[in-house]
N, C-alpha and C positions, 0 to 999 in steps of 0.2 A: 768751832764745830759747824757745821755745814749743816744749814737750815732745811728740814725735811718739807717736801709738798704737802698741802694740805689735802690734798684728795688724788688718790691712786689706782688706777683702774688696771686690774691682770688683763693677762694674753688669754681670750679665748678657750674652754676648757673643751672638750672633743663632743658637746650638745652647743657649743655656741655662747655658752653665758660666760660674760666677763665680771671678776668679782670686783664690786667697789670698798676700798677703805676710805676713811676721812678720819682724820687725825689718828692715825694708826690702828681704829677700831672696823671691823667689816660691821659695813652698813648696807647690805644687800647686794642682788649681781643683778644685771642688767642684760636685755637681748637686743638691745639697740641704744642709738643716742638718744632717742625720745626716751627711754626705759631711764636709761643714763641721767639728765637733767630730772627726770621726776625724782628719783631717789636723792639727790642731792636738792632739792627742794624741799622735800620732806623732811630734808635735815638740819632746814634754816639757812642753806646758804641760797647767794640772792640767782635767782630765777636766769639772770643775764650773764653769770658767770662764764669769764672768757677760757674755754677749753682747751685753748690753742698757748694758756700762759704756760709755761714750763717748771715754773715758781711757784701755782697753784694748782697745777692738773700733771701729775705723772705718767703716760702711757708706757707699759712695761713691753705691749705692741702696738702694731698700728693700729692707731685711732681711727683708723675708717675699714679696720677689718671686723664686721658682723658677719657672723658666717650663717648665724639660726636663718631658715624659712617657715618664720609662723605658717603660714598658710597649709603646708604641707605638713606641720608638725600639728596643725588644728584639725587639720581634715581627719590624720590619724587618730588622732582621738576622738571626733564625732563616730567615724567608720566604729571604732570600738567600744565605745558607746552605744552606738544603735544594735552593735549583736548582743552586747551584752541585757539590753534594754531589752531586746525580741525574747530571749532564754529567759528572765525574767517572767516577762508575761506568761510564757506556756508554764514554768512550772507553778506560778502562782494559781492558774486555773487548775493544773492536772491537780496540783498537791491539796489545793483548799476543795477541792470533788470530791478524791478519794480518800483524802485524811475525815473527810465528814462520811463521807456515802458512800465507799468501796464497798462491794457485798462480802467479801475477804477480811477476815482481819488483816491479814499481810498484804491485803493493797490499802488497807488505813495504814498500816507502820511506812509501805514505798510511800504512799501520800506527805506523811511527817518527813523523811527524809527528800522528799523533795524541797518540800519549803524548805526545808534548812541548806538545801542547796541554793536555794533564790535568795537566801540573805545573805549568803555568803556574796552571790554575783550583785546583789544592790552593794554593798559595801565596798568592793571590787570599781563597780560604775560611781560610783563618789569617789573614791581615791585618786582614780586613772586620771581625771584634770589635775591632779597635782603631782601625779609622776611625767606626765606629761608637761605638763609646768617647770616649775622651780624647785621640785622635791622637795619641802619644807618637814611633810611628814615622815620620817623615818623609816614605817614599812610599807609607804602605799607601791613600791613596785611587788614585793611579796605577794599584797591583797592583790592586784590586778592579774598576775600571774594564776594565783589560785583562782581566781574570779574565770580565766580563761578555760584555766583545765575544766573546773567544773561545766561550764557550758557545753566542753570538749565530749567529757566523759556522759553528762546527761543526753545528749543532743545524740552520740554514739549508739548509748541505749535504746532509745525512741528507734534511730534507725534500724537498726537491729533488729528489734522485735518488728517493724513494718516487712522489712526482707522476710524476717524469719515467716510470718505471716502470709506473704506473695500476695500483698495488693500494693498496687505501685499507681492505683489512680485515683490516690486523695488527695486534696491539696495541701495537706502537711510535709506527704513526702519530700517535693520542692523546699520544702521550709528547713525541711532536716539535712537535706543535702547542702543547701545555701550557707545553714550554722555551720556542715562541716567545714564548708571553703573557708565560710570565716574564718574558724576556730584556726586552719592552717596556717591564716595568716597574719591572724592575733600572735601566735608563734613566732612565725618570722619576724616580724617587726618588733617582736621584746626581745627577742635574739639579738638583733641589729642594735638593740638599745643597752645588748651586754648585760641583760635586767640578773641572771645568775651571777656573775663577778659580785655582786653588790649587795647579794643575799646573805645575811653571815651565819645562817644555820641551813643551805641546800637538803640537805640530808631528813632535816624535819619537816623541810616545804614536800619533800616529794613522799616522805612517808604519811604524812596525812592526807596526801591524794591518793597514794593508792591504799588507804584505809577508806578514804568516801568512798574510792569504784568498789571496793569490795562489799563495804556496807551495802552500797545499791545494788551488788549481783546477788547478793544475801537475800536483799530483802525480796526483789524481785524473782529469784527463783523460790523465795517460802509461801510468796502472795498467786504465782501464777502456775506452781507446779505440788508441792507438799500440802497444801492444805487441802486444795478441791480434790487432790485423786489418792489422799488417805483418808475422808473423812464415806464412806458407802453411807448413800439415799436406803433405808429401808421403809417400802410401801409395801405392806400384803396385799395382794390386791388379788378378788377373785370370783365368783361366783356360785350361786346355790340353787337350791330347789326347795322349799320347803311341802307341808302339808296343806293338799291342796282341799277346798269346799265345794260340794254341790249346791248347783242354785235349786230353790225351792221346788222348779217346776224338770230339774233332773235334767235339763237342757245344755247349758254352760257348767264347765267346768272352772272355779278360783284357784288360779295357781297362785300358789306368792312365794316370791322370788325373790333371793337378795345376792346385792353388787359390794362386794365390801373395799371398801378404798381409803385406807387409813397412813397416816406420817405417822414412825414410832419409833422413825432415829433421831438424829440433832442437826438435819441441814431441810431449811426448809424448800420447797419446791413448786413452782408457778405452774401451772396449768396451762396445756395450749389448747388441749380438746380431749372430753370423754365423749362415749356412747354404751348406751347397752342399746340390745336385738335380744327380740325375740323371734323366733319362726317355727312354725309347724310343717312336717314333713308324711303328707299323704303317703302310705309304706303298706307293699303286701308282701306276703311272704314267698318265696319260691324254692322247695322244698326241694329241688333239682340243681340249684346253684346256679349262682348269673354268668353271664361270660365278659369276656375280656373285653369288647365295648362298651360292656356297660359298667364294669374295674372303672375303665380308665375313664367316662365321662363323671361317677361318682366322685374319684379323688379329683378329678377336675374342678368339679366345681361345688364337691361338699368334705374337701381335702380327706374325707374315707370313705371305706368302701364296706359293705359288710358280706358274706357269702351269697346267705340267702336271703339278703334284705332289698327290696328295689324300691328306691326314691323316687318318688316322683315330685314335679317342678315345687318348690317352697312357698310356703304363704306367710306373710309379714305379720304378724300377731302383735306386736308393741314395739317401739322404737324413744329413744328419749336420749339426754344428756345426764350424766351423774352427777356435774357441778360448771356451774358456769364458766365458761372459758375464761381465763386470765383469773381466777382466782390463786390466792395465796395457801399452800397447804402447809401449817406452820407443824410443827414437831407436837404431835398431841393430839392435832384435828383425823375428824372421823367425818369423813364426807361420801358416806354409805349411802345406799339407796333400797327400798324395797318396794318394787313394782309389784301389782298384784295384775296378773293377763287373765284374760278372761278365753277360754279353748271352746268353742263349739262343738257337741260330738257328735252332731250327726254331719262334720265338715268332714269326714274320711280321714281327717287327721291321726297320725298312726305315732307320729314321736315331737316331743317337742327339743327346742334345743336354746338354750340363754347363752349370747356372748355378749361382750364385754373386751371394749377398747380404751385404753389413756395413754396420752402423752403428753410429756411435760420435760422444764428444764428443770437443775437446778439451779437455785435461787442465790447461790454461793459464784456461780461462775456465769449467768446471764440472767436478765430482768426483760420482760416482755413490758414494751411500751405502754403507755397509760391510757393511750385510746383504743389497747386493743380489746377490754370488753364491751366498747359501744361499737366498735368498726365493722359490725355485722350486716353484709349486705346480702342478698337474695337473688335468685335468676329469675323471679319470675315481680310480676307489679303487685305488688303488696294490699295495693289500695285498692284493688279492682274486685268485685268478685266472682270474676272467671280466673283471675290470676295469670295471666297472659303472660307467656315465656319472652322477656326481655333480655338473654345475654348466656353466652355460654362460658363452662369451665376452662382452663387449657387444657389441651388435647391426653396430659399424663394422669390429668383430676377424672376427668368425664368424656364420656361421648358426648357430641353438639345432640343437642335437645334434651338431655337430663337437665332434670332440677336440682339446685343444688344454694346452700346458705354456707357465708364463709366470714370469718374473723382471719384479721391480719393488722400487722403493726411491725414498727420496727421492732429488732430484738437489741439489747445493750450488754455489751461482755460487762466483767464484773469488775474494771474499772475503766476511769476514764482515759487512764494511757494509753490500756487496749484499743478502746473506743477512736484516740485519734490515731492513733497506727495503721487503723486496719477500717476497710471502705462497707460502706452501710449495709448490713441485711436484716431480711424481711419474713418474720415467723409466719404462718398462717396455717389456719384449718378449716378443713371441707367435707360439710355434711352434705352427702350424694342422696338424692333419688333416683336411683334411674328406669327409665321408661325402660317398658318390655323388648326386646329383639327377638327374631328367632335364633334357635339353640343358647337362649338364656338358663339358669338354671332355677328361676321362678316364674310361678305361673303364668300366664296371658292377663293383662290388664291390672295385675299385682305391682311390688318394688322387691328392692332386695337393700335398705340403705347401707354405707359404712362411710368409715369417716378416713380422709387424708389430710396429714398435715406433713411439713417441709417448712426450710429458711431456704430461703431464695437472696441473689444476689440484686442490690438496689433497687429494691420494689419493684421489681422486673417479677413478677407470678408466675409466667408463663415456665422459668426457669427453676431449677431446684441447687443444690449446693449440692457437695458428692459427702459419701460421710463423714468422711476425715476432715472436710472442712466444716460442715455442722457439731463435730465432737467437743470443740472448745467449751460450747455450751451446755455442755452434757444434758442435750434432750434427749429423751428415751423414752420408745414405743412399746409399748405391750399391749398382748391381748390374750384371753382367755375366754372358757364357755364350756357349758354341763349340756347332757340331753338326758331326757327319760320320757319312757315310753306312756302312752295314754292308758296301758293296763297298767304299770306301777303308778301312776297318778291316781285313776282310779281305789287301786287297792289304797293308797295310802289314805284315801279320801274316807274310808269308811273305820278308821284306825278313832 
């Protein structure tokens, strides 16, 4: 019987590895002759063994056919590596954000499923050296496959929602398009590697992927669409008049007044800016009826008109905030106000009138920055006291030479996906003075305040956002306001 070789090396298999036996047991495969003598080293035979004996070395091919190119078979796997590493990092921040601090419940659940897609891609990036290798693990091309989809499928989403959004100048965008290329070509080159052939259940790799996409359009559409715009903000919010008191000497009139501004649903709501106004309207009566210029400068500039009522210019009787900007109005809180104004009667004052301004986000779909109740600057020098006009509003806030005090900060959607999808803006609010003009419709050397707020696009002020781009954050303005006359104040006074 014809004496078999001690060590027998296969023909190349279509990745380049040739399998080694020794005494008829496979003892590893090899991607070159240096691969070659080490495994045969390791097996106790001697280091110097002649490869060229015929008697102890079988070549089933040629002996100098290595076909692998580590270098290009390494490179591929760093390149897949490094995306897989990049997808990684984002979901690990977006997911450990909003799984802790989404204002959403449903951007904490996208949060959890994201991490659970970044452990899928770590586990994916440990494999891939050894699909890429010597295959020793059984499913690491499965895992590097699914590792790829999912990068695919998240990195898609990100995208997505940035298009959907229409800001294209962050520097994430780049990053999401770069994963796409990747992602294309993670594809290609496991195609190339026939990684499907090899799969022995395709049917459950691909159904558990498109259960993650679903899970993730799931959750993302319950976190960014079902929860904020089924759940209504109820604030009442209004004002009054109550019974007013004469001062002792019959002079001044005590009005006291209330602002009522309460949370009495289940979403709480940030604050960008209140004010209440007070003003008194010098008024006689003309018993003939007014005419059509003075109709239309009344709705002009005290939005009605009355027949026989003629207004003349407003005087500013009290002015204040209901609560400080950037406050939190949680489900339960009462952040009412009751001003008491003091009315002069022998100031010809004929009607008084209370309004009442707020605006604010909700607290479920944007969060105002945490400098924005110290970020309070002034147009005029604070320290001085003449108080010297330093700086004007933009031209949409104020006329140049009004006075004016303003908070501003960034504002943050309500999660952090959002947040890198979509390019910075800037809430703010502005409490006006403004200096007299002629055909103002308050007196000479008087005010008239009110207050403007907007989000503006990257801390740019000057600029505002149109509505539909401000709505994501569901801020919303209201305003309200009572009058009554200095005879029903009166009367009521003696009540």
């Amino acid at each position: 019987m014809k004496k078999q070789p001690l060590v027998v090396v296969q023909a190349p298999d279509d990745r380049g590895l040739r399998t080694v036996s020794i005494q008829g047991e496979t003892d590893g495969r090899a991607w070159s002759l240096k691969e070659l003598r080490r495994i045969l080293r390791h097996a106790g035979l001697p280091p110097d063994i002649n490869l060229d004996n015929p008697g102890r070395v079988h070549w089933v091919a040629d002996q100098t056919c290595w076909p692998d190119h580590p270098w290009k078979r390494r490179a591929a796997a760093v390149v897949m590596a490094l995306g897989l590493l990049t997808s990684v990092a984002v979901l690990l921040y977006v997911g450990i954000k909003d799984a802790f601090n989404a204002l959403a419940y449903g951007g904490r659940v996208m949060g959890v499923i994201l991490l659970a897609a970044a452990l899928v891609e770590i586990v994916a990036a440990l494999v891939l050296w050894d699909y890429w290798g010597k295959r020793v693990l059984r499913y690491s091309g499965e895992a590097t496959l699914v590792g790829v989809g999912s990068v695919m499928g998240t990195n898609l989403m990100f995208l997505v929602i940035q298009i959907e959004g229409g800001d294209y100048n962050t520097s994430y965008f780049w990053l999401w398009i770069g994963l796409a290329l990747w992602s294309v070509w993670a594809f290609w080159a496991l195609t190339r590697q026939k990684v499907w052939q090899k799969i022995p259940h395709p049917r459950t790799v691909a159904l558990g992927a498109a259960v993650s996409g679903i899970v993730g359009a799931a959750g993302l559409a319950y976190s960014q669409m079902f929860v904020p715009y089924s759940t209504p903000v109820k604030v009442p919010f209004g004002v009054s008049i109550g019974n007013p008191t004469m001062s002792a000497d019959g002079a001044v009139l005590h009005v006291p007044t209330h602002v009522e501004f309460r949370n009495t649903g289940s979403v709480p709501i940030d604050v960008v800016g209140t004010m209440w106004r007070v003003k008194g309207y010098p008024t006689k009566l003309n018993t003939e009826g007014n005419s059509m210029r003075e109709w239309k400068n009344d709705l002009w500039y005290n939005s009605k008109t009355l027949r026989h009522v003629t207004y003349s210019p407003s005087r500013m009787l009290g002015t204040g905030e209901i609560v400080d900007p950037g406050a939190r109005l949680d489900p339960g809180d009462d952040f009412s106000k009751d001003p008491i104004i003091d009315v002069p009667l022998k100031s010809g004052i004929g009607r008084v009138e209370v309004y009442a301004i707020i605006s604010y986000v909700r607290a479920d779909r944007g969060k105002l920055g945490n400098s924005y109740p110290v970020s309070h600057k002034a147009s005029w020098d604070t320290g001085s006291k003449d108080g010297k006009h330093t700086g004007d509003a933009p031209e949409w806030v104020a006329a140049p030479g009004d006075e004016f005090y303003r908070y501003y900060s960034r504002i943050y959607r309500s999660s952090e996906m959002l947040n890198l999808t979509h390019a910075e803006d800037y809430a703010s609010a502005w409490w006006v003075l403004p200096q007299w003009r002629e055909g103002n419709g308050f007196a000479k050397g008087d005010t008239d305040p009110y207050m403007e707020v907007s989000i503006s696009p990257h801390e740019n002020l000057a600029q505002t956002l149109s509505d539909a781009e401000q709505a994501p954050y569901g801020m919303k303005t209201v305003d309200t306001f009572t009058e009554r006359t200095i005879a029903q104040l009166l009367q009521a006074s003696k009540k």
